[in-house]
mmCIF file of the N, C-alpha and C atoms, coordinates in Angstrom:
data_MODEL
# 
_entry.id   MODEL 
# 
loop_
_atom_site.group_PDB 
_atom_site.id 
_atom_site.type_symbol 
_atom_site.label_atom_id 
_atom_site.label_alt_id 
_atom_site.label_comp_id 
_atom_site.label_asym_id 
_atom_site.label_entity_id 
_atom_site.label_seq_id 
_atom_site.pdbx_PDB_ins_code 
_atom_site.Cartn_x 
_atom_site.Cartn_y 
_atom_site.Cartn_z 
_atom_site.occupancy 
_atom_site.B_iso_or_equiv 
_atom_site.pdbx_formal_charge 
_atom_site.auth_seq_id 
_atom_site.auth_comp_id 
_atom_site.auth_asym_id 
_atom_site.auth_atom_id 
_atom_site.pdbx_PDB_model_num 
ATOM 1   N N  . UNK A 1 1  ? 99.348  73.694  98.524  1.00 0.00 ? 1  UNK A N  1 
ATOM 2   C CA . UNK A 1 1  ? 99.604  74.725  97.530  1.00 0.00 ? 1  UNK A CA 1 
ATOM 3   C C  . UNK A 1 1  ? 100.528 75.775  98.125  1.00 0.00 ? 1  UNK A C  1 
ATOM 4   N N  . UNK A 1 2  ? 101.737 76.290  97.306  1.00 0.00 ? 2  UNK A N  1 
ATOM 5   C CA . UNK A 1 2  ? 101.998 77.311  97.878  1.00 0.00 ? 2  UNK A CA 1 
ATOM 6   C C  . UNK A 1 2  ? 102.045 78.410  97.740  1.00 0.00 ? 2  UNK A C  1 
ATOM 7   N N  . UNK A 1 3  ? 101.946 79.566  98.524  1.00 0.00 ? 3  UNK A N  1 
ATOM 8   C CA . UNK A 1 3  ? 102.226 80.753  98.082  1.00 0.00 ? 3  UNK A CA 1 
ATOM 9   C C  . UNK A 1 3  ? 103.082 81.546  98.230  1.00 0.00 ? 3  UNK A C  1 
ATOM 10  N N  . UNK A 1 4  ? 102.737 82.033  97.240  1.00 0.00 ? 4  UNK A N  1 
ATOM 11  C CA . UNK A 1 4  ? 103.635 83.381  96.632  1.00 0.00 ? 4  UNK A CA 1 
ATOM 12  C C  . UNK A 1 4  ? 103.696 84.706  97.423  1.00 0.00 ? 4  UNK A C  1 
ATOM 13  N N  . UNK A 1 5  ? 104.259 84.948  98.566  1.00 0.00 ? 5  UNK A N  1 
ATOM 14  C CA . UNK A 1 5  ? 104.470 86.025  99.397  1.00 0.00 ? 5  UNK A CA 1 
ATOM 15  C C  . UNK A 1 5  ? 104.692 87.520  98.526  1.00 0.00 ? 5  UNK A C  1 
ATOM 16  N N  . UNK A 1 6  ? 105.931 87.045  97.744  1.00 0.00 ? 6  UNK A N  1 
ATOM 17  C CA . UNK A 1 6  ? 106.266 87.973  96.823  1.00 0.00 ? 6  UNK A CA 1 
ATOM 18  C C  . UNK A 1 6  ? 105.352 88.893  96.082  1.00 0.00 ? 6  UNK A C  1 
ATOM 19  N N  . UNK A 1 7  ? 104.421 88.025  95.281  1.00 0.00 ? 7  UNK A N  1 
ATOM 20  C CA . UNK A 1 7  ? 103.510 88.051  94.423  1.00 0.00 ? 7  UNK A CA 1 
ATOM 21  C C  . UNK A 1 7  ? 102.563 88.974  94.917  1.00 0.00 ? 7  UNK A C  1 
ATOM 22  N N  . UNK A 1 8  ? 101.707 88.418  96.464  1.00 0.00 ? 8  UNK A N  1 
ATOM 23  C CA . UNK A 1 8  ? 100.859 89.266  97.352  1.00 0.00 ? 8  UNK A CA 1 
ATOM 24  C C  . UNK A 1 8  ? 101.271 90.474  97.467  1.00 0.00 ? 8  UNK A C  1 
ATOM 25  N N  . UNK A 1 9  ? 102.285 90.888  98.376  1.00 0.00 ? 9  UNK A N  1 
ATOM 26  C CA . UNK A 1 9  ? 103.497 91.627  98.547  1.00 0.00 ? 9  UNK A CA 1 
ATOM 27  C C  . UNK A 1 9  ? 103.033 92.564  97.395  1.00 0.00 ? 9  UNK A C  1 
ATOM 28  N N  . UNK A 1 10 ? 103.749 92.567  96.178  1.00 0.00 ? 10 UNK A N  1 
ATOM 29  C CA . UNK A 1 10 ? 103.981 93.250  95.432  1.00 0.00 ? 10 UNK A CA 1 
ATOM 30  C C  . UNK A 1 10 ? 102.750 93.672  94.823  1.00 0.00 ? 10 UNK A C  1 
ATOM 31  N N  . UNK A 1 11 ? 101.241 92.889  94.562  1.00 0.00 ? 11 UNK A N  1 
ATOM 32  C CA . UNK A 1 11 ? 100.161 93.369  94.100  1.00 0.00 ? 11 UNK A CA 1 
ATOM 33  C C  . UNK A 1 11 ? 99.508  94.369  95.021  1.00 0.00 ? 11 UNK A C  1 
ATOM 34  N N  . UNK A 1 12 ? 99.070  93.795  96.122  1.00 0.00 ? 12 UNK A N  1 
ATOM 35  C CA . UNK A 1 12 ? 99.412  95.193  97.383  1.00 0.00 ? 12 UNK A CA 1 
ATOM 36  C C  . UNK A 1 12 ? 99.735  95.774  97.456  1.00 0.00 ? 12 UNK A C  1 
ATOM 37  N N  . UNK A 1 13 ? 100.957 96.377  97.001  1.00 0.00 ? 13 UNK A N  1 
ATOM 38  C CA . UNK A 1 13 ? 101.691 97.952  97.255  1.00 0.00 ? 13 UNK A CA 1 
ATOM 39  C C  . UNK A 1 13 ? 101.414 98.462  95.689  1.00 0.00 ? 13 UNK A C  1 
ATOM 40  N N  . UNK A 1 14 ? 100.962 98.096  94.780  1.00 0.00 ? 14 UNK A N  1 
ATOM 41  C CA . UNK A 1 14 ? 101.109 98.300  93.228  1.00 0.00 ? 14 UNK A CA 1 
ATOM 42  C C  . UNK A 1 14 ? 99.868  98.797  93.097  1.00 0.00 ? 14 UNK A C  1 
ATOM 43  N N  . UNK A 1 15 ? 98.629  98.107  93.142  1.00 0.00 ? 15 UNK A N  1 
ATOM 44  C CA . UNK A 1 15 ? 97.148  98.516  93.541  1.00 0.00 ? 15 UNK A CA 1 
ATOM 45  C C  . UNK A 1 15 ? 96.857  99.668  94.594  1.00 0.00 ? 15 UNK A C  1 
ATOM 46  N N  . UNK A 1 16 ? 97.401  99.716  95.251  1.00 0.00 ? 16 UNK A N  1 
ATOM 47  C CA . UNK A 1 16 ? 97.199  101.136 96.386  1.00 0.00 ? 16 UNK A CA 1 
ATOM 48  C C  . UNK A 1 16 ? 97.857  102.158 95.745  1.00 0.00 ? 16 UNK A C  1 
ATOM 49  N N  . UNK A 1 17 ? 99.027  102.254 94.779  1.00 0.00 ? 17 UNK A N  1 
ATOM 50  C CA . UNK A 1 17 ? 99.084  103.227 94.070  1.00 0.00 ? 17 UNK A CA 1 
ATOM 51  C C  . UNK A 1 17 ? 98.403  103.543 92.937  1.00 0.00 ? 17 UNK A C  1 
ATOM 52  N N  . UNK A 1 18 ? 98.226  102.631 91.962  1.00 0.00 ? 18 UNK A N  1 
ATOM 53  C CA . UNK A 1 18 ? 97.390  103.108 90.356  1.00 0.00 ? 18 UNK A CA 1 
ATOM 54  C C  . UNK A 1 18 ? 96.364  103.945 90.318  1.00 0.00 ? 18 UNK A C  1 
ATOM 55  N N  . UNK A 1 19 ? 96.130  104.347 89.719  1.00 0.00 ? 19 UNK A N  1 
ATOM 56  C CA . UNK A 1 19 ? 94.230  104.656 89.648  1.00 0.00 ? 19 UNK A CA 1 
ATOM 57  C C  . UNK A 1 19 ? 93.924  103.508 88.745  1.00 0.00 ? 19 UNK A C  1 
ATOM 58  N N  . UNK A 1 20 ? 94.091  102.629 88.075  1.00 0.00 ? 20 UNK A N  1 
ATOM 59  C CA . UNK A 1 20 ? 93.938  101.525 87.345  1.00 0.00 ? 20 UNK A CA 1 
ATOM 60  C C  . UNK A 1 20 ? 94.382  100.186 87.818  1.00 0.00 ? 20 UNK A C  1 
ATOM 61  N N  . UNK A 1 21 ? 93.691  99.862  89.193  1.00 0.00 ? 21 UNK A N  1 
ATOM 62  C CA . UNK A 1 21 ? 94.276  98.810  89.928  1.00 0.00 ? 21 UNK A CA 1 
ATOM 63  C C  . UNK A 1 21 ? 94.057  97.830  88.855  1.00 0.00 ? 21 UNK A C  1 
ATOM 64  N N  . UNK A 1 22 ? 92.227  97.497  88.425  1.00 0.00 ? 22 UNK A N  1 
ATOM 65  C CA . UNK A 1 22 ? 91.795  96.306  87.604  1.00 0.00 ? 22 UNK A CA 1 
ATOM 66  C C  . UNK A 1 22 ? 92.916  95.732  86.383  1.00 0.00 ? 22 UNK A C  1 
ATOM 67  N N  . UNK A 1 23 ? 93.673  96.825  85.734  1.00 0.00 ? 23 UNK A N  1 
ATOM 68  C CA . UNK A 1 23 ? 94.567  96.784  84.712  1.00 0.00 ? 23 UNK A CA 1 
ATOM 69  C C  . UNK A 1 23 ? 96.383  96.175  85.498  1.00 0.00 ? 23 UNK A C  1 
ATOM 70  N N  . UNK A 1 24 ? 95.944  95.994  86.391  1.00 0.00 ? 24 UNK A N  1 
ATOM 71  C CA . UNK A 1 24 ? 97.809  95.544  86.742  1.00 0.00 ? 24 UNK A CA 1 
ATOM 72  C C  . UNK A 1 24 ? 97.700  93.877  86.566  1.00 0.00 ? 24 UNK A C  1 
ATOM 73  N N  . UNK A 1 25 ? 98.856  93.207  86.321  1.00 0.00 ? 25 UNK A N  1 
ATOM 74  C CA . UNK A 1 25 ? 99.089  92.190  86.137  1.00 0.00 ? 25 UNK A CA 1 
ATOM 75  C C  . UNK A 1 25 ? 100.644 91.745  86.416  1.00 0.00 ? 25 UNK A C  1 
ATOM 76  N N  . UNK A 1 26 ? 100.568 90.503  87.040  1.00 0.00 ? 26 UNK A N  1 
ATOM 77  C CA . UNK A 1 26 ? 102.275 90.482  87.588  1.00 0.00 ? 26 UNK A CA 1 
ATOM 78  C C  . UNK A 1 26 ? 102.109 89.118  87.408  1.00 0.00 ? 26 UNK A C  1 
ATOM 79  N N  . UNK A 1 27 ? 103.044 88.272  86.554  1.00 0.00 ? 27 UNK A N  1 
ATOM 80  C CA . UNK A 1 27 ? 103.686 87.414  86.109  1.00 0.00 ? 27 UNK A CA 1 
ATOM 81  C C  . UNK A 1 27 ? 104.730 86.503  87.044  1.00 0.00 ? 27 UNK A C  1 
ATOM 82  N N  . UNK A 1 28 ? 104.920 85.310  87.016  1.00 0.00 ? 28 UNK A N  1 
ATOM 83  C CA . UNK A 1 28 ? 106.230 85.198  88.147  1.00 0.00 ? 28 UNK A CA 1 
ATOM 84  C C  . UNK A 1 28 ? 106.848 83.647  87.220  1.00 0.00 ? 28 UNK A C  1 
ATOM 85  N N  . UNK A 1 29 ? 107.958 84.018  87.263  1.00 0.00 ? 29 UNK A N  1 
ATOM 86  C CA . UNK A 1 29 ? 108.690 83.330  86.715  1.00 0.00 ? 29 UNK A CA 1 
ATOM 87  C C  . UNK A 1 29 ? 109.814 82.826  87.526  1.00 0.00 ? 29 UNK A C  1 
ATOM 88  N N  . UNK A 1 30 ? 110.265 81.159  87.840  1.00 0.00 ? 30 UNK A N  1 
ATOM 89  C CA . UNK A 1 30 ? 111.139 81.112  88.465  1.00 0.00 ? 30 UNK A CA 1 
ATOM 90  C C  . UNK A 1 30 ? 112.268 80.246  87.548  1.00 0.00 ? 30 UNK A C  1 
ATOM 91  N N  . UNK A 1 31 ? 113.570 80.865  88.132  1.00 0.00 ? 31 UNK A N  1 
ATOM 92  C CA . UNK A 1 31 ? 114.641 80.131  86.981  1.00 0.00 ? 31 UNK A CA 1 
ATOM 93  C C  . UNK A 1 31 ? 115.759 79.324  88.357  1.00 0.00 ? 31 UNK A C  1 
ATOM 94  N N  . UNK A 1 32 ? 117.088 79.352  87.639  1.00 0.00 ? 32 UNK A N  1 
ATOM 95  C CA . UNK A 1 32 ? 118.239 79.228  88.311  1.00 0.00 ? 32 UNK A CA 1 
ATOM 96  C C  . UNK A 1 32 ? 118.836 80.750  89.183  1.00 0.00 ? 32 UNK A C  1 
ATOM 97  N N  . UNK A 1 33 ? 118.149 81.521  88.773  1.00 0.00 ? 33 UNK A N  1 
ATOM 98  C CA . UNK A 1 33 ? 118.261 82.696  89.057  1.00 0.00 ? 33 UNK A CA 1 
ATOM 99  C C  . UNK A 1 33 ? 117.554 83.316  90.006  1.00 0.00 ? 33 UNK A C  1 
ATOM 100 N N  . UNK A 1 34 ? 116.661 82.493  90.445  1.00 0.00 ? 34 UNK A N  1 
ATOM 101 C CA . UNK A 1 34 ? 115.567 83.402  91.676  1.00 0.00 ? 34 UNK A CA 1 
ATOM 102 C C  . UNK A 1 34 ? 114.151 83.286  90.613  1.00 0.00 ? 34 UNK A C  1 
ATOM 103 N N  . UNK A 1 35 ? 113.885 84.486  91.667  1.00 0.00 ? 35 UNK A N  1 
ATOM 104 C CA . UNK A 1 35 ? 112.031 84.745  90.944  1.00 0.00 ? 35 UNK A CA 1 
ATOM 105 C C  . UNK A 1 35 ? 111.991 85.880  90.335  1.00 0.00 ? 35 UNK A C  1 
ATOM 106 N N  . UNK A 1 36 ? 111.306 85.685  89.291  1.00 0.00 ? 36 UNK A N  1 
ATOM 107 C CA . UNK A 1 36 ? 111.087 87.174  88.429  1.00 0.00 ? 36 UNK A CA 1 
ATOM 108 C C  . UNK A 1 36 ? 110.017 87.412  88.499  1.00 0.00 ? 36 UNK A C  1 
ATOM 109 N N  . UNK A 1 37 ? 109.550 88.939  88.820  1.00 0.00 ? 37 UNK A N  1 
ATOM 110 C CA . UNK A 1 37 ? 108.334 89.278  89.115  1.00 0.00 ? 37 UNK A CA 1 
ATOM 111 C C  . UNK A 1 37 ? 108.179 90.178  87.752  1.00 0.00 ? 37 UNK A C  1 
ATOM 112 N N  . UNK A 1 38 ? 107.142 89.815  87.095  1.00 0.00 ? 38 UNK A N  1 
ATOM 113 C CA . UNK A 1 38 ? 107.472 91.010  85.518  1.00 0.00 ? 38 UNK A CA 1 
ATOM 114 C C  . UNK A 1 38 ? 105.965 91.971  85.995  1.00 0.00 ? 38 UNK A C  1 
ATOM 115 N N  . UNK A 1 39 ? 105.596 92.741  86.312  1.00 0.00 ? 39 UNK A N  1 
ATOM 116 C CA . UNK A 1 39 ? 104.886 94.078  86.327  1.00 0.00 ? 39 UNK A CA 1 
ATOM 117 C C  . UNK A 1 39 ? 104.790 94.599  85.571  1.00 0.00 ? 39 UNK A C  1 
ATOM 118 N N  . UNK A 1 40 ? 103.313 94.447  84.565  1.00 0.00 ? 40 UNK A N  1 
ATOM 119 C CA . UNK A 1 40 ? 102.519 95.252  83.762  1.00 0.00 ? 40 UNK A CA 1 
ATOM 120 C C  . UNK A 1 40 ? 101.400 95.945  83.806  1.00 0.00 ? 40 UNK A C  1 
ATOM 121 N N  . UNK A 1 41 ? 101.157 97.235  83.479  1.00 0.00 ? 41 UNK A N  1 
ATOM 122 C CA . UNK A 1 41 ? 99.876  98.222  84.224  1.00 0.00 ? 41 UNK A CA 1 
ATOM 123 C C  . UNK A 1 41 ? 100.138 99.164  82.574  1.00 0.00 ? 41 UNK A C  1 
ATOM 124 N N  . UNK A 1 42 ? 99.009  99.889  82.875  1.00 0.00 ? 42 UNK A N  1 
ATOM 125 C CA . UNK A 1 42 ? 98.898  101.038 82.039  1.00 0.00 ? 42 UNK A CA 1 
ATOM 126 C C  . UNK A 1 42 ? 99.796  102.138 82.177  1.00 0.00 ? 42 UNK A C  1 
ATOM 127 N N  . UNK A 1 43 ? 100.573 102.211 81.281  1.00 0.00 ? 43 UNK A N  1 
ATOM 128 C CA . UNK A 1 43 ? 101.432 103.762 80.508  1.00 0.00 ? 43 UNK A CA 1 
ATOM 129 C C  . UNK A 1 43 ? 100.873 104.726 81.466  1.00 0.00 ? 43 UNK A C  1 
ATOM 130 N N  . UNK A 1 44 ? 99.975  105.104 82.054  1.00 0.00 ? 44 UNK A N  1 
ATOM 131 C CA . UNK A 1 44 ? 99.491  106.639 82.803  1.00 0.00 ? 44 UNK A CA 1 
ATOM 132 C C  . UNK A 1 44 ? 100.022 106.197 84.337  1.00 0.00 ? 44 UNK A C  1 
ATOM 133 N N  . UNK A 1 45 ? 100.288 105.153 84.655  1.00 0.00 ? 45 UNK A N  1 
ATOM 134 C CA . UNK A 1 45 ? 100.295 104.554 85.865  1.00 0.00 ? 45 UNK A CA 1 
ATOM 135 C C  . UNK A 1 45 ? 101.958 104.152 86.422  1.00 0.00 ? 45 UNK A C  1 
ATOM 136 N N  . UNK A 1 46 ? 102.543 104.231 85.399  1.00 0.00 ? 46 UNK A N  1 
ATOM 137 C CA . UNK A 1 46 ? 104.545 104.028 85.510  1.00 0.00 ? 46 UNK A CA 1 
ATOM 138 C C  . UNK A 1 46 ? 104.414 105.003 86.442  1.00 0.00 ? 46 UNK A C  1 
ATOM 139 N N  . UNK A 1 47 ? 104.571 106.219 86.140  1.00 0.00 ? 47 UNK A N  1 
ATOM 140 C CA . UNK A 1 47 ? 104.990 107.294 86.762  1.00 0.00 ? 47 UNK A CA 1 
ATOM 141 C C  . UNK A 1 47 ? 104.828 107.062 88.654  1.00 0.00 ? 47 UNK A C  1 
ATOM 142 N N  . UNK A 1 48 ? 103.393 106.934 88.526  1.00 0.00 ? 48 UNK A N  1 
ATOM 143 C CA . UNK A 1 48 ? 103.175 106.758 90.119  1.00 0.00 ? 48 UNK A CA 1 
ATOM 144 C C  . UNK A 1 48 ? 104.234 105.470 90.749  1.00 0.00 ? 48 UNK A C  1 
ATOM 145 N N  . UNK A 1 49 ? 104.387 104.362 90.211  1.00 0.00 ? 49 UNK A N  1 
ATOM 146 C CA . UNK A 1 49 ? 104.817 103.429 90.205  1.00 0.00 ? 49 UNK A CA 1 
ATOM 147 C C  . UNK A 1 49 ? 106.685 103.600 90.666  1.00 0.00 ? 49 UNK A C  1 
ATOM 148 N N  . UNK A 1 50 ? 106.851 104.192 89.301  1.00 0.00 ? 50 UNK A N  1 
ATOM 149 C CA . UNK A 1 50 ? 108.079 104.232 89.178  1.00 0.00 ? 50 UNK A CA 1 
ATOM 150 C C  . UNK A 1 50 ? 109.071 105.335 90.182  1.00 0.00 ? 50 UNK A C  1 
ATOM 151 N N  . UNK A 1 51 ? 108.137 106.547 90.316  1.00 0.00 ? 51 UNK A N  1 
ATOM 152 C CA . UNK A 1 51 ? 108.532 107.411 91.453  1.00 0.00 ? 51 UNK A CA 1 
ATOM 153 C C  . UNK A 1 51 ? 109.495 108.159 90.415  1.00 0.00 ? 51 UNK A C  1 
ATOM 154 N N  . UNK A 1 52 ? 109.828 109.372 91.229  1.00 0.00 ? 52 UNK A N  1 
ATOM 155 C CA . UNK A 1 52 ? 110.956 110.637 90.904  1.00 0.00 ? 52 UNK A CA 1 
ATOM 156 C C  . UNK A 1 52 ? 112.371 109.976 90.785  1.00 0.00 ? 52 UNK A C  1 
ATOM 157 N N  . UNK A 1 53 ? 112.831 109.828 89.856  1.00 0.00 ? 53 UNK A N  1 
ATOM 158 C CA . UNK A 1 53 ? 114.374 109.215 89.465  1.00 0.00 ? 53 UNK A CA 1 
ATOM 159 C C  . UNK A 1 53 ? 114.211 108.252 90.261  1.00 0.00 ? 53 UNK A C  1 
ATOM 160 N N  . UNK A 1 54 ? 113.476 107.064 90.109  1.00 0.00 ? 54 UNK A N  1 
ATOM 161 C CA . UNK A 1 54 ? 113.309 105.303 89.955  1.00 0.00 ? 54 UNK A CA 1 
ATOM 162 C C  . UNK A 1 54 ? 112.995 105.439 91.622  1.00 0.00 ? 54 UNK A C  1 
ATOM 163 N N  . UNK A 1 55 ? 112.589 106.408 92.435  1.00 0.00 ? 55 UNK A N  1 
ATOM 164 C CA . UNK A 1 55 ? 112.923 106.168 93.730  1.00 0.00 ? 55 UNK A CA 1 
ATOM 165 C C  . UNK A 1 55 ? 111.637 105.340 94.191  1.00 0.00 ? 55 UNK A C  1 
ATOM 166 N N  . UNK A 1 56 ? 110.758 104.793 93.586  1.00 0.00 ? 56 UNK A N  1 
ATOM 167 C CA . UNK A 1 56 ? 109.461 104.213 94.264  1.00 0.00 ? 56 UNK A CA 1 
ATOM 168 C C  . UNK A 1 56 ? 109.763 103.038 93.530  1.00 0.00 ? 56 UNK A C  1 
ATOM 169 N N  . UNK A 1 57 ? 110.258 102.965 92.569  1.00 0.00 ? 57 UNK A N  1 
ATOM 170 C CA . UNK A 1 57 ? 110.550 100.869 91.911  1.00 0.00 ? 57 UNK A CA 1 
ATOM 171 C C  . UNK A 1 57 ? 111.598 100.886 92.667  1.00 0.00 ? 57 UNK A C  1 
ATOM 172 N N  . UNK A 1 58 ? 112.468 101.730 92.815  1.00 0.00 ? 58 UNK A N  1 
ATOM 173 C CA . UNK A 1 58 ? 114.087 100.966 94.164  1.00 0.00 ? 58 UNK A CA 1 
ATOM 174 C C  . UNK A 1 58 ? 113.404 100.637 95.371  1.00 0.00 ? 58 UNK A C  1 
ATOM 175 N N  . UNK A 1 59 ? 112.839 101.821 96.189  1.00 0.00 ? 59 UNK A N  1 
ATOM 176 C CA . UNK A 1 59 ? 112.143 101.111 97.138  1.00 0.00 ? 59 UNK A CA 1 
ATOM 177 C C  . UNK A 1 59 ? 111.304 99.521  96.750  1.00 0.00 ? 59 UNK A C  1 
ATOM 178 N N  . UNK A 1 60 ? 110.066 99.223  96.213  1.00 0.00 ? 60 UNK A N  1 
ATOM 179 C CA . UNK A 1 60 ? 109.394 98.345  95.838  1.00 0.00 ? 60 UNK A CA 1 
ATOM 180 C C  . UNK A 1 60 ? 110.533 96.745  95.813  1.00 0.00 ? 60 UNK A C  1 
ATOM 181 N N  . UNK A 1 61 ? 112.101 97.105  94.871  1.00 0.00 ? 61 UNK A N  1 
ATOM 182 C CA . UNK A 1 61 ? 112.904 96.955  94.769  1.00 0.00 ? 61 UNK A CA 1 
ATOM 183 C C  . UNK A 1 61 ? 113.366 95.970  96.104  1.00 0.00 ? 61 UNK A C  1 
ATOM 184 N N  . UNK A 1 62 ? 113.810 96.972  97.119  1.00 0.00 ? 62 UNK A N  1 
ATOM 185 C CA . UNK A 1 62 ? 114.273 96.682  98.149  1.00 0.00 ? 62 UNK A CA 1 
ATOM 186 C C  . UNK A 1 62 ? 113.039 96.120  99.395  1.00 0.00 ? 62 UNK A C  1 
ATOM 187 N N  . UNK A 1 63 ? 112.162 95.865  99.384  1.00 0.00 ? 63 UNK A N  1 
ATOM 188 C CA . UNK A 1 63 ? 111.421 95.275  100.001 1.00 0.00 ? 63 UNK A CA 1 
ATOM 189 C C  . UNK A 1 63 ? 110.742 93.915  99.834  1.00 0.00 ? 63 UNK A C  1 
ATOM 190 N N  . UNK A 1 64 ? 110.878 93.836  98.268  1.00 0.00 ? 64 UNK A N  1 
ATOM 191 C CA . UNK A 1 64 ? 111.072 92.529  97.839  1.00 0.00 ? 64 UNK A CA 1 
ATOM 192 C C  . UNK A 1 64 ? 112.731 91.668  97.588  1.00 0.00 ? 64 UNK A C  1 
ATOM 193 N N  . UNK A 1 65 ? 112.987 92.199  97.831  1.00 0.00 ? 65 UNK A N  1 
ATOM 194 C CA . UNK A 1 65 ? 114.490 91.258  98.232  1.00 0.00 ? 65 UNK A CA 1 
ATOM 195 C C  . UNK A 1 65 ? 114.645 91.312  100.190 1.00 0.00 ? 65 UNK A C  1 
ATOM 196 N N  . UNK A 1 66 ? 113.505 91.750  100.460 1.00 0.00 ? 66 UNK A N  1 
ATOM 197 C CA . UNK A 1 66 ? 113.694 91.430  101.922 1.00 0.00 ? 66 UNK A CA 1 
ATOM 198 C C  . UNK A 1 66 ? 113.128 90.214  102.061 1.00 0.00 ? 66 UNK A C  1 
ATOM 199 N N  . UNK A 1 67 ? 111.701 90.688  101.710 1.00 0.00 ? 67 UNK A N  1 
ATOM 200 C CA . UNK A 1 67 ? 110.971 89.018  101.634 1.00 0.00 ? 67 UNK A CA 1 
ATOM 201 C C  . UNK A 1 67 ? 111.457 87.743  101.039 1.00 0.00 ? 67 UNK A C  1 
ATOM 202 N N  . UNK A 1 68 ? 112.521 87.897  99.910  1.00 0.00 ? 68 UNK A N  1 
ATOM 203 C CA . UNK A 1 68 ? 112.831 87.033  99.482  1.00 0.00 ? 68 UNK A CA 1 
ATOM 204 C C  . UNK A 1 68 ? 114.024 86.157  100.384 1.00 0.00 ? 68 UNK A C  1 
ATOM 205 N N  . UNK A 1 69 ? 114.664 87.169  101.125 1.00 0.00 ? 69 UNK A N  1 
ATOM 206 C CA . UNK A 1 69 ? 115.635 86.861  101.803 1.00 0.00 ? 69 UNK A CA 1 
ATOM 207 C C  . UNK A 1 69 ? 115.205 86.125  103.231 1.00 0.00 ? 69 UNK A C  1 
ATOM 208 N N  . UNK A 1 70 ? 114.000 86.315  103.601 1.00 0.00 ? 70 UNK A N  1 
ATOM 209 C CA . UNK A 1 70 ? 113.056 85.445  104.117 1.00 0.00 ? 70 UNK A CA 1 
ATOM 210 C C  . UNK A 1 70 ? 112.786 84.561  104.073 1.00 0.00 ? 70 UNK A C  1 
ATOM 211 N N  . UNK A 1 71 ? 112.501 84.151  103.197 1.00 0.00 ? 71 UNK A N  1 
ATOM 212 C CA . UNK A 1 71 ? 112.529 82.344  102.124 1.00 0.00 ? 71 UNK A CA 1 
ATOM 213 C C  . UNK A 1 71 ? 113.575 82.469  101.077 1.00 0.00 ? 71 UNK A C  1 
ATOM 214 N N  . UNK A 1 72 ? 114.672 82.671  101.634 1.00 0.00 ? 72 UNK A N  1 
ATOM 215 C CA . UNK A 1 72 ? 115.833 81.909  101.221 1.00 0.00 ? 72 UNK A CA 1 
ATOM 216 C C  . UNK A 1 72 ? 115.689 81.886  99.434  1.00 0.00 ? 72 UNK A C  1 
ATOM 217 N N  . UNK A 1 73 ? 114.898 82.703  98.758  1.00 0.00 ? 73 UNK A N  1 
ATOM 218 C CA . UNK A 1 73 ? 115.124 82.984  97.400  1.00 0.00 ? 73 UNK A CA 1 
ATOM 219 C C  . UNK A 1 73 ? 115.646 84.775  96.598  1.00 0.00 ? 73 UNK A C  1 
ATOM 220 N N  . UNK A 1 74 ? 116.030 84.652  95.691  1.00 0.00 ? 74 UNK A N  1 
ATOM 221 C CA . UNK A 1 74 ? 116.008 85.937  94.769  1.00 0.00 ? 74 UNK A CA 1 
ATOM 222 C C  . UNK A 1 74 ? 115.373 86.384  94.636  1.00 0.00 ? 74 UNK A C  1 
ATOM 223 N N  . UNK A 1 75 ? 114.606 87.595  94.614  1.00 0.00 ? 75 UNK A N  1 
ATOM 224 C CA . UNK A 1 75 ? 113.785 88.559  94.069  1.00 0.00 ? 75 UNK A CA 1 
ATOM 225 C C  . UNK A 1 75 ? 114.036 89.551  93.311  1.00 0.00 ? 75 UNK A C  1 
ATOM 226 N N  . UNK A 1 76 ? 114.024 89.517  92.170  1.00 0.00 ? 76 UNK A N  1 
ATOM 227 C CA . UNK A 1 76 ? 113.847 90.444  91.083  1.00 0.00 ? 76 UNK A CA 1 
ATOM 228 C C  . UNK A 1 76 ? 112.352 90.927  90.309  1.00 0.00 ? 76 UNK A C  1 
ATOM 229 N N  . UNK A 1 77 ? 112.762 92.563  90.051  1.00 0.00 ? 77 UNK A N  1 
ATOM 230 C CA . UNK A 1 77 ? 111.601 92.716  89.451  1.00 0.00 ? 77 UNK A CA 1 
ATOM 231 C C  . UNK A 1 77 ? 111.466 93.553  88.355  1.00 0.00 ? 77 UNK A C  1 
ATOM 232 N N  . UNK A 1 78 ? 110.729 93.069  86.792  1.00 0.00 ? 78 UNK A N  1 
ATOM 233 C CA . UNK A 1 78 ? 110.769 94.131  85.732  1.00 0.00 ? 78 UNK A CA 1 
ATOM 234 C C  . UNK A 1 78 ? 109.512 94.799  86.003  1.00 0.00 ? 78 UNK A C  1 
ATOM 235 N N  . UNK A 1 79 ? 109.960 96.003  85.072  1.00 0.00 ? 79 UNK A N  1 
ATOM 236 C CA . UNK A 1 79 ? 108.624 96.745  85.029  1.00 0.00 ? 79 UNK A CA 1 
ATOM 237 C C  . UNK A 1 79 ? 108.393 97.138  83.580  1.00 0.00 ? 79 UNK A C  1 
ATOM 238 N N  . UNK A 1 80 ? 106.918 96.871  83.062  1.00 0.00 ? 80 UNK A N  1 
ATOM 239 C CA . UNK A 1 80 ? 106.894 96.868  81.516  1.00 0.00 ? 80 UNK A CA 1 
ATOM 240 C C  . UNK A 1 80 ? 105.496 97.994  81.715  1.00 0.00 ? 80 UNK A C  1 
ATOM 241 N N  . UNK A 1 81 ? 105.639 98.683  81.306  1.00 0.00 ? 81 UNK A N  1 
ATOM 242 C CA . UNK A 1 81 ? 104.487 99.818  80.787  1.00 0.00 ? 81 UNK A CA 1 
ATOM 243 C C  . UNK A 1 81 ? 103.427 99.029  79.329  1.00 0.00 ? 81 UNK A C  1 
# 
């Protein structure tokens, strides 16, 4: 079986911020395009997430295109409130 580094990765740093860890959910989709990570949590919980002018999803951002660059795939990631 394999896993999803990304996936771990990203539920880990997403859960240590919320106050609504139980409510997050991350999706992964792979195309011709890489991996899509789609990130859904509760509306009260973007903010922490998203950071002061996008600066905590760019980071999040840029640490998953490290890992990805690790195993030789794309990492992208939405974020849906």
């Amino acid at each position: 079986m394999e896993r999803n580094y990304e996936v771990e990765l990203l539920e880990y740093i997403v859960k240590s911020i919320v106050d609504y860890p139980e409510d997050v959910r991350i999706d992964r989709t792979v195309d011709n395009m890489g991996v899509l990570l789609t990130l859904t949590m509760r509306q009260e919980d973007m903010g922490k997430v998203i950071g002061r002018e996008g600066s905590g999803a760019k980071a999040i951002r840029t640490i998953l295109k490290m890992v990805g660059m690790k195993y030789q795939s794309r990492v992208n990631l939405k974020i849906n409130g």
